[in-house]
C-alpha positions in Angstrom: 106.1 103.9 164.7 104.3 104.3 168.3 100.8 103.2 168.8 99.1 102.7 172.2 96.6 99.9 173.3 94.5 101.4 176.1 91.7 98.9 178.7 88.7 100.5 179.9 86.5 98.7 182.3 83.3 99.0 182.8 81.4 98.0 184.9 78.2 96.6 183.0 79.5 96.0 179.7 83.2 94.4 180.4 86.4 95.7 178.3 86.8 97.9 175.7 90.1 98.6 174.4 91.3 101.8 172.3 93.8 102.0 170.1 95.7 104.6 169.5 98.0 106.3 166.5 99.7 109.8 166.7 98.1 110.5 170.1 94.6 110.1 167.9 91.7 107.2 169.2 91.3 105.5 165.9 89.9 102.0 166.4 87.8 100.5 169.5 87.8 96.6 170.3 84.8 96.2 172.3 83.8 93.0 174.5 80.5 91.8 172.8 78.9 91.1 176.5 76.1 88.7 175.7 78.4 86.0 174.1 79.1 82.4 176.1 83.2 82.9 175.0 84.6 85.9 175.0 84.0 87.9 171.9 85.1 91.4 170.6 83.9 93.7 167.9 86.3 95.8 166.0 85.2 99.5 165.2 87.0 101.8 162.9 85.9 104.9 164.8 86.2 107.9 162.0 83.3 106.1 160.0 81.9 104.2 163.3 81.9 100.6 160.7 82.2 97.5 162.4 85.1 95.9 160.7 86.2 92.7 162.4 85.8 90.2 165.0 87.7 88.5 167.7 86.7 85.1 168.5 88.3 82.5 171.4 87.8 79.1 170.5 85.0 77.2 172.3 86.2 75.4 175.6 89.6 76.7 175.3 91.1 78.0 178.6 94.1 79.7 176.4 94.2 82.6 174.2 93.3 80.7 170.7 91.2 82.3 168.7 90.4 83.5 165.3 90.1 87.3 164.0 88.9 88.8 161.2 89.4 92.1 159.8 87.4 92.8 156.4 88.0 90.1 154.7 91.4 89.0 156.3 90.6 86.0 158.4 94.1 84.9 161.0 94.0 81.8 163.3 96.3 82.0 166.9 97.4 79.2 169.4 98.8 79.9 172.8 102.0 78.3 173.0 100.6 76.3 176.8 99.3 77.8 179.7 102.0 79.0 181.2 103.6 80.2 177.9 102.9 83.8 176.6 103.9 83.1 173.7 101.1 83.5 170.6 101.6 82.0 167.4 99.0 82.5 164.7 98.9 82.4 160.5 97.0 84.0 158.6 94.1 81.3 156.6 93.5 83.4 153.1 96.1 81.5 151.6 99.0 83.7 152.2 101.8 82.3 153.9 102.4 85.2 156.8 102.7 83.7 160.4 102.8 85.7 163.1 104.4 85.5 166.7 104.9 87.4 170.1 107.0 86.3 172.5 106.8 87.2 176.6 109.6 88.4 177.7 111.4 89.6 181.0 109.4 91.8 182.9 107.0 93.8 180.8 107.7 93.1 177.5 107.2 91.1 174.2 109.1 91.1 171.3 106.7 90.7 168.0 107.9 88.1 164.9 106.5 88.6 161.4 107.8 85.2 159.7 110.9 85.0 162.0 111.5 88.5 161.9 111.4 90.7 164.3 108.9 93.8 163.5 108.6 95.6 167.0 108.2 95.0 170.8 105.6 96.0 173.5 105.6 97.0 177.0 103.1 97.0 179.2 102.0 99.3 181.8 103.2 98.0 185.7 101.0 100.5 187.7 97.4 100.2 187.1 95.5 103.0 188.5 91.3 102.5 188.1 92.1 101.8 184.5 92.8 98.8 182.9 96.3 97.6 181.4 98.2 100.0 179.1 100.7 98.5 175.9 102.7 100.8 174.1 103.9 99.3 170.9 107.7 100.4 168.9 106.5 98.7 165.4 108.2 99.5 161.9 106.6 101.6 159.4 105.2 99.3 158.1 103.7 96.6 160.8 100.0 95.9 160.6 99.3 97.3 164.0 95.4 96.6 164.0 96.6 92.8 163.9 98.9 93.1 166.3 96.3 95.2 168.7 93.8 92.5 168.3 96.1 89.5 168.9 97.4 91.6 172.4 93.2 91.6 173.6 93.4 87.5 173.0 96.4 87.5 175.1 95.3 90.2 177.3 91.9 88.3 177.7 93.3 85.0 179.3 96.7 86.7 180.4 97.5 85.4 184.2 100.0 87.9 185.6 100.8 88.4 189.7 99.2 92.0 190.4 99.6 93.5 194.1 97.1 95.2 195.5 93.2 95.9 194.5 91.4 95.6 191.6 91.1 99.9 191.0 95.1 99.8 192.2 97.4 97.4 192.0 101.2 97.0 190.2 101.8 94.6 188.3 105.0 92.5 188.1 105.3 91.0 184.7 106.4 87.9 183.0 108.4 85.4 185.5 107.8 82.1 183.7 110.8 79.7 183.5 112.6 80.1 179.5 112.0 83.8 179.2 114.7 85.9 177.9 115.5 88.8 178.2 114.3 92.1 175.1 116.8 92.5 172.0 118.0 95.4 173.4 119.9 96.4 169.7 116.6 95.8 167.9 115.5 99.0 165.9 112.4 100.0 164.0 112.6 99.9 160.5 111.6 103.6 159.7 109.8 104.3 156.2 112.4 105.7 153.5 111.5 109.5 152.4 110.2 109.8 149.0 
């Protein structure tokens, strides 16, 4: 499965992010503006319900945080500063932990307890929009999560960009330990009925 998380800034209000499922917009993660840390609502857009929350822990200068979707709630720790490397778990009792891992370049692999359930790549040219990740996930990934847990790396990700603000290229992940993609990793595609 393909899905595409999509950065719009604005001005006034900050990010918004759109996510996007067989070329259709059907969530927006929007920057709640007014809040002292950075906060983001989750919106299911077909009914326009406000379905989940993205929270950075207080004084933290990496991308921990808590999100809640319904009635799922998942806590994530940035690996160190230099590290893009998220690990989170998810706190109703079920014993899933989630990681994504920076990798060469543009990319991150994505772990589902140790196994490995798709990869990202980010956009390198950014033209007056924001950044662009275009997730390969299997059938059946939970790709809201995974959305929500790239705006809490996306949120405190330091990255070398040349050029402006409206223009610039961006050159990826250069951090000492980083490895290079599974390039023999495929999707796991859902079986016909």
């Amino acid at each position: 499965m393909k899905v595409y998380l999509s950065q719009q800034k604005s001005p006034v209000f900050g990010k918004q992010y759109d996510l996007f499922k067989d070329g259709r917009n059907i969530y927006s993660i929007k920057k709640i503006w007014y809040s002292i840390i950075p906060t983001y609502a989750v919106f299911e857009l077909r009914s326009g319900n406000k379905i989940g929350k993205i929270t950075n822990k207080f004084l933290s200068l990496k991308a921990n945080g808590l999100i809640k979707l319904g009635k799922r709630e998942y806590s994530f720790v940035q690996q160190s500063f230099n590290s893009k490397t998220l690990i989170g778990k998810n706190l109703n009792g079920q014993n899933q932990n989630y990681e994504i891992t920076a990798r060469s370049g543009l990319e991150h692999s994505i772990y589902q307890d140790n196994i490995q359930i798709g990869y990202s790549k980010k956009n390198a040219v950014v033209i007056f929009e924001g950044d662009r990740y275009e997730f390969v996930l299997n059938h059946d990934a939970d790709y809201l999560l995974l959305a929500c847990m790239y705006v809490l790396l996306d949120t405190y990700r330091f990255s070398i960009k040349l050029g402006g603000s409206d223009i610039g290229l961006d050159i990826g992940n250069l951090s000492k330990g980083i490895n290079k993609p599974n390039s023999n990793w495929i999707p796991k595609e859902k079986a016909d009925s």
